[in-house]
Each structure stands twice: as structure tokens, then as C-alpha cells.
Backbone as JSON, one array per atom type, in Angstrom:
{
  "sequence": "XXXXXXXXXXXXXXXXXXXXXXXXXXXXXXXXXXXXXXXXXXXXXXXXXXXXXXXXXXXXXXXXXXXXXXXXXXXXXXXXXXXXXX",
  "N": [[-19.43, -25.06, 4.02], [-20.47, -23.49, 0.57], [-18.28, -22.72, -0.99], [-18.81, -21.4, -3.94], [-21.15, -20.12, -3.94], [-20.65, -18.1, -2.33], [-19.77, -15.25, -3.47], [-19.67, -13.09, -2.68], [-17.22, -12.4, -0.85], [-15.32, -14.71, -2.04], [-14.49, -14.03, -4.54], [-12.51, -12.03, -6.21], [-12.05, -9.38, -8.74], [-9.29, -9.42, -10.66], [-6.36, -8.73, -12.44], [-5.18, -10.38, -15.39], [-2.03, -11.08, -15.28], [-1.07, -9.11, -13.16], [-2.11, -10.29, -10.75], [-3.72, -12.21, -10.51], [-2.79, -14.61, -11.75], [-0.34, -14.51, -10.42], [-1.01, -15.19, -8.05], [-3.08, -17.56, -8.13], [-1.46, -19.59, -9.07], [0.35, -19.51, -6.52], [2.5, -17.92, -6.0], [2.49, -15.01, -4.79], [0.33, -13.97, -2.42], [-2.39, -13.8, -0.14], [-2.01, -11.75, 2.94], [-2.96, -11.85, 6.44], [-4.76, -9.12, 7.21], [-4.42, -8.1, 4.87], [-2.36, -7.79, 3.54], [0.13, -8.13, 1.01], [2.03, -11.18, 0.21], [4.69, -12.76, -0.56], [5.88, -15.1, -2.37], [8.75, -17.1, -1.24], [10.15, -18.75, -3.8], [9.7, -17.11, -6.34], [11.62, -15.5, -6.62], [13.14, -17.49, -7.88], [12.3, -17.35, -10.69], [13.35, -15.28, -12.91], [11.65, -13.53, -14.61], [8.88, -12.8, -13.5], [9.61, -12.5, -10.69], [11.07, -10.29, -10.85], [8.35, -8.41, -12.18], [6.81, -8.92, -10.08], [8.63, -7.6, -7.88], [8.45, -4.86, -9.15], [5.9, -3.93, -9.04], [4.4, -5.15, -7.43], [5.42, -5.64, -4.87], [4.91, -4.65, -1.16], [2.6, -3.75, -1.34], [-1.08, -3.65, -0.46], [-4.1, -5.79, -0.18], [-7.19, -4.25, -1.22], [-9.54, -5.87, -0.7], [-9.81, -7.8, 1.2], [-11.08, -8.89, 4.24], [-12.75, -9.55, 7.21], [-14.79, -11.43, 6.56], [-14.16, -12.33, 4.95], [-11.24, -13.72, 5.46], [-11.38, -16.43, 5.62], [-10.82, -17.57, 3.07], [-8.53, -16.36, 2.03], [-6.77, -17.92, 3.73], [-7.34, -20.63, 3.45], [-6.04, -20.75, 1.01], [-3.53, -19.99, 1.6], [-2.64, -21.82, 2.95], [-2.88, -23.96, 0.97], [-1.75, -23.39, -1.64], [-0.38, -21.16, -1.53], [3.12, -21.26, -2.52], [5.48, -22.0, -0.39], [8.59, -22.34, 1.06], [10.63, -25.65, 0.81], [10.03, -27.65, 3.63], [13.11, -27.8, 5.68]],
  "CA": [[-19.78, -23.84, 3.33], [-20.46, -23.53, -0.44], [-17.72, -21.52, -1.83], [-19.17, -21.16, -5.02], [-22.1, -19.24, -3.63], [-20.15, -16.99, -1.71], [-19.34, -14.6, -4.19], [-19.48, -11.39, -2.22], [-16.52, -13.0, -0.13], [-14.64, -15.57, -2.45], [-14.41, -13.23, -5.93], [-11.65, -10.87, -6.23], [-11.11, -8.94, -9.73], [-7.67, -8.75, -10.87], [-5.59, -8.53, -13.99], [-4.49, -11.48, -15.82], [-0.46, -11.1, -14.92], [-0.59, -8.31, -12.87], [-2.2, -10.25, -9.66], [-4.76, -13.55, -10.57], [-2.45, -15.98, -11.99], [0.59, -15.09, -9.61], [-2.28, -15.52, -7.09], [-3.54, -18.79, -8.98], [0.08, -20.18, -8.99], [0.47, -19.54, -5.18], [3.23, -17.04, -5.95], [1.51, -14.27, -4.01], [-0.68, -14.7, -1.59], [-2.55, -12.53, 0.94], [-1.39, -12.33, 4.73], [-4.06, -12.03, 7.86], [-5.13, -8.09, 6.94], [-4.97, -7.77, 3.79], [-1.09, -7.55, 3.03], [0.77, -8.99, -0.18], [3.2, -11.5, 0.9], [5.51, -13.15, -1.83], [6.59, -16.43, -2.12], [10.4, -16.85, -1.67], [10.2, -19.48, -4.54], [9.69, -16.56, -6.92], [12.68, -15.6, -6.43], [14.02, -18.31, -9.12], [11.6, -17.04, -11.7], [13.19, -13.79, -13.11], [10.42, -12.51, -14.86], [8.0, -13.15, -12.5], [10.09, -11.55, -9.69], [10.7, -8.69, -11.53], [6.95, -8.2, -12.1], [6.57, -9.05, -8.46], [9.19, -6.48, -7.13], [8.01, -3.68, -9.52], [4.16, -3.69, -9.13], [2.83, -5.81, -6.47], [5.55, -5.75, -3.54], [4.56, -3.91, -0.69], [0.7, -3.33, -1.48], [-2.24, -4.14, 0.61], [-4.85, -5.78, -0.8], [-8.0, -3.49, -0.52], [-10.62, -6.73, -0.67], [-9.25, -8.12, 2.64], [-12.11, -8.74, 5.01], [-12.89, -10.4, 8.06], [-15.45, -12.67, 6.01], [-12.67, -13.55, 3.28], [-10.03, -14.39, 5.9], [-11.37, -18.12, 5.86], [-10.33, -18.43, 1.84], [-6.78, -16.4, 1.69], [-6.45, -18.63, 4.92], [-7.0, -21.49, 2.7], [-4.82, -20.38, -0.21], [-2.14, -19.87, 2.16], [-2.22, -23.45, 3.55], [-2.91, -24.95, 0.35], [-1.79, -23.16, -2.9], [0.61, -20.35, -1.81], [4.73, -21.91, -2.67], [6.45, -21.63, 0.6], [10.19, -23.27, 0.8], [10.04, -26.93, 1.71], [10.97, -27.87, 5.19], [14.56, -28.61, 5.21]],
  "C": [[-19.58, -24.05, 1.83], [-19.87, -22.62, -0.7], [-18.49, -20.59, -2.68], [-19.98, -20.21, -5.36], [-21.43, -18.19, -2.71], [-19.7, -15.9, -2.38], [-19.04, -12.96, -3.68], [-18.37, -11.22, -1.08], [-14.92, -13.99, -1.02], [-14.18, -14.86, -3.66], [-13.64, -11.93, -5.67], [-11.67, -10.7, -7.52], [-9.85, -8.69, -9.78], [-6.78, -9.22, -12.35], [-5.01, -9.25, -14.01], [-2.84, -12.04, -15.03], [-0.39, -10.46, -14.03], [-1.23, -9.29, -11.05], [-2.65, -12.09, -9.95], [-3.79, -14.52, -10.62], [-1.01, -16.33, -11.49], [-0.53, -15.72, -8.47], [-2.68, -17.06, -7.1], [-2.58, -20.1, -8.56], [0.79, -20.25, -7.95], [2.7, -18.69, -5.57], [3.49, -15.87, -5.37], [0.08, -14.6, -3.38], [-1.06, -13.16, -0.82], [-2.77, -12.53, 2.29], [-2.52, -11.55, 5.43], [-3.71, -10.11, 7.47], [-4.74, -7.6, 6.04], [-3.31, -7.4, 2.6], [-0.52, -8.33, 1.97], [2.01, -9.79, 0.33], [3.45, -12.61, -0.3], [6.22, -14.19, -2.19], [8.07, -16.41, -2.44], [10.3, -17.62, -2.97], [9.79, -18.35, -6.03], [10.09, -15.59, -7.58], [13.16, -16.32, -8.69], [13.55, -18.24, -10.65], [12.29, -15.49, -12.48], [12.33, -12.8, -13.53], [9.23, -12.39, -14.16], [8.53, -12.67, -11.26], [10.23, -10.42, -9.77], [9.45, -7.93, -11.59], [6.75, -7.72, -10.55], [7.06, -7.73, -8.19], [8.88, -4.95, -7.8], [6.7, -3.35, -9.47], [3.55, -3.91, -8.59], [3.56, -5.61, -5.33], [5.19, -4.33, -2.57], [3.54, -3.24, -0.62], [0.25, -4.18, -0.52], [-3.23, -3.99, -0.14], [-6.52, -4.79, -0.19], [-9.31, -4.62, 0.03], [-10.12, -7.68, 0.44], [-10.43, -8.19, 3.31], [-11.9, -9.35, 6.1], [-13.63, -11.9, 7.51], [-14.23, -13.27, 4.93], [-11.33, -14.13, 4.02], [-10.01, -15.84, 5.31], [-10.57, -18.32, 4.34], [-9.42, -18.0, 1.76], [-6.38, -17.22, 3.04], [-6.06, -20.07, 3.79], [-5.62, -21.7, 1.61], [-3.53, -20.32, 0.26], [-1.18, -21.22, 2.36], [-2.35, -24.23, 2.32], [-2.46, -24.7, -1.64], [-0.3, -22.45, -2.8], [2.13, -21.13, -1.64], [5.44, -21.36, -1.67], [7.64, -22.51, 0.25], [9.71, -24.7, 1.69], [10.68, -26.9, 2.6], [12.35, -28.31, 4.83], [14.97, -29.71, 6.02]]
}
């Protein structure tokens, strides 16, 4: 599949700090229907947790689909900062 062309599927708007470039940075991510789920590793960031815990935890993203699973699927497995195995 050509991402690139998928645009009505792969293209979320969102505000510089407030979603994209924790998003970007696999700091937040978005869980199987559409939920915000938060990388522990963001945690060790204070300002960036702070952010996190005042503005984004506990939202649901509204652009959630069945067609967009496949790419926050991706992002999950390949961007979002989980803890390493121990």
C-alpha cells in the first residue's frame, strides 16, 4: 500500500506541541479505538509529562478509524517508546 496516497486515512491535523511531535517522537501514541496511550518513558521528561498529564491524558482521539488502524498499528510497533524488555 502507498501510504503517501492515502491521505484520507494516514493525515491527522494536530498542533505542533500539543499532539504531532509527542506523536512524531513516539511519546503518545494511539491504542486499537482511538484512545491516547502514553509512553511510560515520558515520565523522565518533566516538561513533556506535564504537558502530557494536563492536556492530552485521558482523550480519545476522534480520527480513529477502522481504515487508519493499519498506521497507529504501525506507529505503535515501530515509533511509539515503550520500556525495554528487562
Amino acid at each position: 500500500m502507498d501510504e503517501k496516497r492515502d491521505l484520507d486515512n494516514v493525515a491527522m491535523l494536530a498542533c505542533t506541541f500539543g499532539c504531532d511531535a509527542l506523536f512524531e517522537h513516539g511519546y503518545v501514541t494511539v491504542a486499537e479505538e482511538g484512545a491516547l496511550q502514553v509512553s511510560p518513558l515520558a515520565a523522565a521528561i518533566p516538561e513533556i509529562d506535564t504537558h502530557i498529564q494536563e492536556r492530552l491524558a485521558g482523550r480519545t482521539v476522534t480520527r480513529w478509524s477502522p481504515k487508519r488502524e493499519p498506521y497507529y498499528q504501525w506507529h505503535r510497533t515501530h515509533t511509539f517508546k515503550e520500556l525495554p524488555p528487562a
